[in-house]
N, C-alpha and C positions, 0 to 999 in steps of 0.2 A: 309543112312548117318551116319557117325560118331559123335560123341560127345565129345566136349574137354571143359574141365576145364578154365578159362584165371585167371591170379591174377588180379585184378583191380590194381596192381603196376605196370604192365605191358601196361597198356593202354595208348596211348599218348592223341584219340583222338578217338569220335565216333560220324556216321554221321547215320544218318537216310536218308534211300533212299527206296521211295513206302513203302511197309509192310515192310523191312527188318532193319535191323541197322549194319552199318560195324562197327569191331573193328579195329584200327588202332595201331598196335603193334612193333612198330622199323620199319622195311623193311619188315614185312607182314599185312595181312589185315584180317582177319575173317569173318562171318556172325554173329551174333547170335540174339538169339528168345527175348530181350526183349526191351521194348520202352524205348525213351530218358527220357520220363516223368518217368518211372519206377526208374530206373537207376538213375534219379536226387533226386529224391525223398529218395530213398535208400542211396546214401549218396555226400548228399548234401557238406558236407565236403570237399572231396575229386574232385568234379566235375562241371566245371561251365559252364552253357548255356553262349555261346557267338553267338548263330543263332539259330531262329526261330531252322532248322534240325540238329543242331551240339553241342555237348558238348567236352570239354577236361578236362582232368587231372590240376588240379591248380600246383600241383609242375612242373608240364615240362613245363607253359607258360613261356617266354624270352623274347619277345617282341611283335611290333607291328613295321606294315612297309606297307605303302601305294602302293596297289595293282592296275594293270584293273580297276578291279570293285570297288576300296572303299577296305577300310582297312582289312589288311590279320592278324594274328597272330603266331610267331616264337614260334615250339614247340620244346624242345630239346628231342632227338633221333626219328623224326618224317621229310621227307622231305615234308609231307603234309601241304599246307601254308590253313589254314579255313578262312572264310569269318569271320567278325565281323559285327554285324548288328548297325546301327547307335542305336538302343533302347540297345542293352546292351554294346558298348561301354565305357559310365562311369566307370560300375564294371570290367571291363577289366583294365580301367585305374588302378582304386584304387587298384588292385589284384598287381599290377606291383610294387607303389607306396610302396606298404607294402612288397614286396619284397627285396625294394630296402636300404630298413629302417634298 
C-alpha cells in the first residue's frame, strides 16, 4: 500500500467505520490510520464531533436539514449529508449561530 499525505484543509468530513477512519475529501474518500479521538484531540480547533463515529471540518458546516433518521448536516464541497446525534446537537447549533454573526 501507498502512502499519501492529506492537508487537514482538505477534509470535509471523517467517519470512523470498524478499525478504520475514512477521509472525506470533495468527491473522494481515503482510509487513513488514525482514530477520531486522535484527530479530535489534535486539533480541536479545526474539528467538531457531531456523532458518536463522525467528525467534520467547522469551516465547511452550512447547515442542518431534517433527515430519515433525525437530523443530517450540510457540508460545503462534501455531498455526504452525517448524522448529528441528538447529544451534540446544541454545539452544532451554536457552531451555526456564530457563523452567522
Amino acid at each position: 500500500g501507498s502512502t499519501e499525505l492529506i492537508d487537514l484543509a482538505d477534509v470535509a468530513c471523517l467517519v470512523a467505520e470498524d478499525k478504520y477512519t475514512t477521509a472525506y475529501l470533495g468527491e473522494r474518500s481515503i482510509m487513513i490510520n488514525h482514530s477520531l479521538a486522535e484527530l479530535e484531540k489534535a486539533h480541536p480547533d479545526r474539528l467538531l464531533r457531531v456523532h458518536r463515529s463522525v467528525l467534520v471540518a467547522r469551516e465547511r458546516v452550512r447547515g442542518l436539514e431534517r433527515g430519515e433518521s433525525g437530523m443530517q448536516l450540510m457540508l460545503e464541497g462534501c455531498e455526504l449529508r452525517p448524522a448529528v446525534s441528538r447529544r451534540q446537537l446544541p454545539a452544532v447549533r451554536r457552531l451555526l449561530k456564530e457563523k452567522q454573526e
